[in-house]
N, CA, C and O of each residue as an XYZ file, in Angstrom:
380
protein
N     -51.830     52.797     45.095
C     -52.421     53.422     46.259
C     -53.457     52.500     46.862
O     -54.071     51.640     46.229
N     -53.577     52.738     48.017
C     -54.446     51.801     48.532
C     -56.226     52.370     48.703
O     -57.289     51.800     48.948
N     -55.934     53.351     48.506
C     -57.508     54.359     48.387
C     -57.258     54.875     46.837
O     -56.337     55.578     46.422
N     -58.250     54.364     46.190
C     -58.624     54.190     44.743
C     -60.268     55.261     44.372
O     -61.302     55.098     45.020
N     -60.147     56.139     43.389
C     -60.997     56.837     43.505
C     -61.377     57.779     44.362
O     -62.569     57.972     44.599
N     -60.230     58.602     45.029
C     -60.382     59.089     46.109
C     -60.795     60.395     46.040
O     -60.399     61.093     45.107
N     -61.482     60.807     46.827
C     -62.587     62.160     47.146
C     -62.178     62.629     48.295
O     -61.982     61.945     49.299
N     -61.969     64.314     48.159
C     -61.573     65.239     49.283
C     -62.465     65.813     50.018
O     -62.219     66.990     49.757
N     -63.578     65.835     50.966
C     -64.654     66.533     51.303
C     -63.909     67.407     52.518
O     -62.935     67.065     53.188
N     -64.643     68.584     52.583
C     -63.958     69.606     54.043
C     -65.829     69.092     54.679
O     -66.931     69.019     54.135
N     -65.477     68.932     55.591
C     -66.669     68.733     57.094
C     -66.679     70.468     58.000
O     -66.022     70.899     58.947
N     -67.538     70.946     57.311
C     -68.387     72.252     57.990
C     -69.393     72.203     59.337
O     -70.523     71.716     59.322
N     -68.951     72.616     60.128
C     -68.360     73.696     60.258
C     -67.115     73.522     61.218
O     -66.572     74.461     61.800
N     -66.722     72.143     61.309
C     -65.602     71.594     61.978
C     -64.091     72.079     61.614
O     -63.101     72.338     62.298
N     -64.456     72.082     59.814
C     -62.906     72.800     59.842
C     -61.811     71.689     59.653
O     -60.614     71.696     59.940
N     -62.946     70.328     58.831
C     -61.897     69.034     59.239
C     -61.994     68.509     57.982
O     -62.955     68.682     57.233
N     -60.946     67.825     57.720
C     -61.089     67.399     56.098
C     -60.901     65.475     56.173
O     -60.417     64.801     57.083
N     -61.437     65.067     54.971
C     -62.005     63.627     54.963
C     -61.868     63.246     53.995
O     -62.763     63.592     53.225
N     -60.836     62.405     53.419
C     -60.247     61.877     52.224
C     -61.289     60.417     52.400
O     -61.407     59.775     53.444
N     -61.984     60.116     51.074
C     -62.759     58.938     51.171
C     -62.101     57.864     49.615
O     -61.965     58.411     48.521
N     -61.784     56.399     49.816
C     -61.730     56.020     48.666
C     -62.041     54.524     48.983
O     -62.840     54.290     49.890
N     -61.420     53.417     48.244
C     -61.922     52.234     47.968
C     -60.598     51.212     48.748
O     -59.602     51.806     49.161
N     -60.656     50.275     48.840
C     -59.998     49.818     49.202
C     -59.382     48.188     48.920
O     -59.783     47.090     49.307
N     -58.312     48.576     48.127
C     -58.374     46.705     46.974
C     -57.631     45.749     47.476
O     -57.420     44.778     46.751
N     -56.977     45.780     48.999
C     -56.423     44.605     49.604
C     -57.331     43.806     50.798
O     -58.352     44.284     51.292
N     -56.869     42.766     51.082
C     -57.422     42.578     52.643
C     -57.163     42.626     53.564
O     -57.756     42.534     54.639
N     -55.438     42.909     53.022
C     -54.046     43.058     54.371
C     -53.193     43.833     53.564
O     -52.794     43.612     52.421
N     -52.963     44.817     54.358
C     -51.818     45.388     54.155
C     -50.909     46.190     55.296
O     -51.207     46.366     56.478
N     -49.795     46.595     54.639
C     -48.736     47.143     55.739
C     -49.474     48.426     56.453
O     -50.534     48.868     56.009
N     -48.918     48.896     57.423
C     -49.456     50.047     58.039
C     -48.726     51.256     57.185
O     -49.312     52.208     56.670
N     -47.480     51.025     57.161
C     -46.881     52.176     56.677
C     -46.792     52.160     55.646
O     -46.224     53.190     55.282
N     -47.173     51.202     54.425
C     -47.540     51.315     53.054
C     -48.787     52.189     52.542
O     -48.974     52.645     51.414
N     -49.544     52.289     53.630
C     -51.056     53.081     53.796
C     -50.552     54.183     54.052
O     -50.584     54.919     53.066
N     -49.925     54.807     55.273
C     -49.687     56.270     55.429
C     -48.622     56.939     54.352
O     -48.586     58.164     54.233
N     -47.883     56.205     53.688
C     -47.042     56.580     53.059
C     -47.505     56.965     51.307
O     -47.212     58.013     50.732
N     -48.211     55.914     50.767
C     -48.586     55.935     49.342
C     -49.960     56.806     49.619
O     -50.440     57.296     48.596
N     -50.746     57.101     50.991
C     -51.729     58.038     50.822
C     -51.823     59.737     51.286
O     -52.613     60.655     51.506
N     -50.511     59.404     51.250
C     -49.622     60.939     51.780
C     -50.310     61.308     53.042
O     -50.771     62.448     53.106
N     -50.453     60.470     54.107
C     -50.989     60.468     55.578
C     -49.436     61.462     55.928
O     -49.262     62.614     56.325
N     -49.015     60.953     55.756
C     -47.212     60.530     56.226
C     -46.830     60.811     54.425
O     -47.382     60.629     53.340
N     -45.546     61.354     54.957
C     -44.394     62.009     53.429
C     -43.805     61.326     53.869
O     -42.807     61.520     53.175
N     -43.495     60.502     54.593
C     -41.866     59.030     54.282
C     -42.072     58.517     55.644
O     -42.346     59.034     56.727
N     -41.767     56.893     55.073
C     -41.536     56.073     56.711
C     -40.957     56.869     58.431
O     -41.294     56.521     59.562
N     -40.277     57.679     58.129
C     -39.378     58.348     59.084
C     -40.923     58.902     59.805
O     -41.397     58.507     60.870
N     -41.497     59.907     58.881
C     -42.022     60.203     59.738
C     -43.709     60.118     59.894
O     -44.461     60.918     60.450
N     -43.956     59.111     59.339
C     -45.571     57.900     59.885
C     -44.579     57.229     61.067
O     -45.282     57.242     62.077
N     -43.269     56.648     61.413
C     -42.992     56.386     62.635
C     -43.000     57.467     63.818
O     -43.387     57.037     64.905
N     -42.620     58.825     63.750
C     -42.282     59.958     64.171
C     -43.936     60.275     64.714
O     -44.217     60.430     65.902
N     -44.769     60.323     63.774
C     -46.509     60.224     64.121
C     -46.654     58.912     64.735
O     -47.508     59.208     65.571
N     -46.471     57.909     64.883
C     -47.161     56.901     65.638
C     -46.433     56.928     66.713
O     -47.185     56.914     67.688
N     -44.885     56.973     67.143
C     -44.045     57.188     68.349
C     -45.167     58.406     68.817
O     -45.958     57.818     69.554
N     -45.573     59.828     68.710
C     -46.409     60.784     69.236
C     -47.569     60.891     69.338
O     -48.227     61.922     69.477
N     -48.116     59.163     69.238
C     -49.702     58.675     69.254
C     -50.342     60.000     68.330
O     -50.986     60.876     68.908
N     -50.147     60.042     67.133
C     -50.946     60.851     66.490
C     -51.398     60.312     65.117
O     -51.679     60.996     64.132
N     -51.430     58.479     65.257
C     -52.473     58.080     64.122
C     -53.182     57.598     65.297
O     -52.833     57.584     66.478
N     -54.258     57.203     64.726
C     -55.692     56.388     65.324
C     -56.263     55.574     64.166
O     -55.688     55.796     63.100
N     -57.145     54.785     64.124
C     -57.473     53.742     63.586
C     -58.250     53.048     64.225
O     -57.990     52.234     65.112
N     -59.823     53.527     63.536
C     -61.150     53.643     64.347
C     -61.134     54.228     65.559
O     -62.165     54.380     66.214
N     -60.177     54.537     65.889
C     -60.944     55.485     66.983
C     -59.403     55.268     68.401
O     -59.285     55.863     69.473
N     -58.396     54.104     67.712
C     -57.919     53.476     68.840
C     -56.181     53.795     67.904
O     -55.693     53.789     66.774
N     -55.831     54.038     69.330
C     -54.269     54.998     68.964
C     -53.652     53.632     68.547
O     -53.947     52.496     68.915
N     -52.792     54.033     67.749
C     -51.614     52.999     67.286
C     -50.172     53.187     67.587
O     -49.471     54.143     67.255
N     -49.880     52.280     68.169
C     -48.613     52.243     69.133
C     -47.597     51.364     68.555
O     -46.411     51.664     68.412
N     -48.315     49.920     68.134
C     -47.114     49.211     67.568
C     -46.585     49.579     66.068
O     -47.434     49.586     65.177
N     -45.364     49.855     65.771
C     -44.854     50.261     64.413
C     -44.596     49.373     63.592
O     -44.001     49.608     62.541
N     -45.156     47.789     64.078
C     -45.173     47.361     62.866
C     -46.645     47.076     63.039
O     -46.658     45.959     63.557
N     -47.885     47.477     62.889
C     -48.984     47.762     62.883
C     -49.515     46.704     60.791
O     -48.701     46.883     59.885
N     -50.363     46.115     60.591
C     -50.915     46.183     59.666
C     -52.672     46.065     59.653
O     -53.487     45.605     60.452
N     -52.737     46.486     58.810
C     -54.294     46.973     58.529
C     -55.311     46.136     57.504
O     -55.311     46.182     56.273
N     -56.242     45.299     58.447
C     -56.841     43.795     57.849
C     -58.618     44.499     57.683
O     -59.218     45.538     57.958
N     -58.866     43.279     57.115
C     -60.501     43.941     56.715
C     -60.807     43.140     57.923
O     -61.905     43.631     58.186
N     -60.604     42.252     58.839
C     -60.865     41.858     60.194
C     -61.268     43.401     61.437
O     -62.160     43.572     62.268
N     -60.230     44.154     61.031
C     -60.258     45.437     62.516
C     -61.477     46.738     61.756
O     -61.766     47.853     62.188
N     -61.984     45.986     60.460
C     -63.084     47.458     59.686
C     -64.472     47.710     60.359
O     -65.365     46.889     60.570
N     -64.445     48.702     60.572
C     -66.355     48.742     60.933
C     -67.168     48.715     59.952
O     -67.399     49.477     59.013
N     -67.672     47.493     60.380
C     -69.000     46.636     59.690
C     -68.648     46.047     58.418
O     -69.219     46.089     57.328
N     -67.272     45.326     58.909
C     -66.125     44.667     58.125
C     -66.684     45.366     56.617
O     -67.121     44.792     55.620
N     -66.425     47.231     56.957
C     -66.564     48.008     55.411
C     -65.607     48.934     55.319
O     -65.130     49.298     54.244
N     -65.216     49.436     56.606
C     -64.809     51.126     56.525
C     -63.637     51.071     57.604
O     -64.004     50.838     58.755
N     -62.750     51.191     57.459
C     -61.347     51.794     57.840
C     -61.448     53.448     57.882
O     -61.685     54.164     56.909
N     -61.139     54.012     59.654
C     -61.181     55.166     59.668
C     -59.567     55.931     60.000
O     -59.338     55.922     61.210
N     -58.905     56.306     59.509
C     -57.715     56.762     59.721
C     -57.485     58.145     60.367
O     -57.804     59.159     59.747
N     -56.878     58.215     61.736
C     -57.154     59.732     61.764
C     -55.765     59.991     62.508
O     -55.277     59.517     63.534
N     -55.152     61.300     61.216
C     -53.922     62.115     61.667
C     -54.046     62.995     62.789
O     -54.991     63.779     62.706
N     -53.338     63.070     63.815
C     -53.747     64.543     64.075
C     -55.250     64.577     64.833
O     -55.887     63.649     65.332
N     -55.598     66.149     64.713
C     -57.140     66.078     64.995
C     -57.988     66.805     63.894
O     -59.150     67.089     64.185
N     -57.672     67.017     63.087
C     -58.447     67.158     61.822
C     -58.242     66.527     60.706
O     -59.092     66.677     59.829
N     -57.128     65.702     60.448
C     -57.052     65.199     59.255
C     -57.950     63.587     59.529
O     -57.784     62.986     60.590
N     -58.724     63.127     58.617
C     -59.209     62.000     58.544
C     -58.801     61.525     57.401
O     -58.289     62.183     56.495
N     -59.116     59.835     57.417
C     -58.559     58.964     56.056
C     -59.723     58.095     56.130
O     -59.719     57.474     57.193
N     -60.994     57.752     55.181
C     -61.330     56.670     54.972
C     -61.478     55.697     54.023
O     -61.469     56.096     52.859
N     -61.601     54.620     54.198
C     -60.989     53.171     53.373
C     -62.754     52.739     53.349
O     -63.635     53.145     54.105
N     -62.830     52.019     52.483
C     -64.193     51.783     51.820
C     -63.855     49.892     51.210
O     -63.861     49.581     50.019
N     -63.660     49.153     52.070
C     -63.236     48.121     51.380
C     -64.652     47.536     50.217
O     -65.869     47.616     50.382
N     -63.927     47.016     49.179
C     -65.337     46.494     47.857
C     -65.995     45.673     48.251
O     -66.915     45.234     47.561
């Protein structure tokens, strides 16, 4: 998995939930991330979510499907913010 040590917090009174963990590459695939962190239940459909602009990544929709995810695009080359949807969040904590 690419989020190691991972913690479930719900965000009150939003109603929004925030998966937080670690992060042990410096590059990796896009859809190796939505897939092994159960963003996404199978390639089919993390493509099916990004074709319906419904990942983001910091803040900025992801369009290309072959997308990968570098400690270059992290805020404050620390934190990868992943967001399904409009309540599901993902964050990456690189070491």
């Amino acid at each position: 998995m690419l989020f190691t040590n991972s913690k479930k917090y719900t965000l009150f009174p939003f109603n929004t939930s925030l998966v937080t963990g670690k992060i042990k590459y410096d590059t990796i695939d896009g859809y190796y991330v939505l897939v092994n962190n159960k963003i996404a239940k199978s390639k089919r459909e993390a493509r099916e979510f990004i074709k319906g602009n419904s990942i983001s990544i910091n803040g900025k929709k992801v369009t290309d499907e072959n997308f990968i995810i570098t400690k270059e695009i992290a805020l404050y080359d620390k934190v990868v913010v992943i967001r399904r949807g409009k309540k599901k969040y993902y964050m990456g904590i690189y070491e």
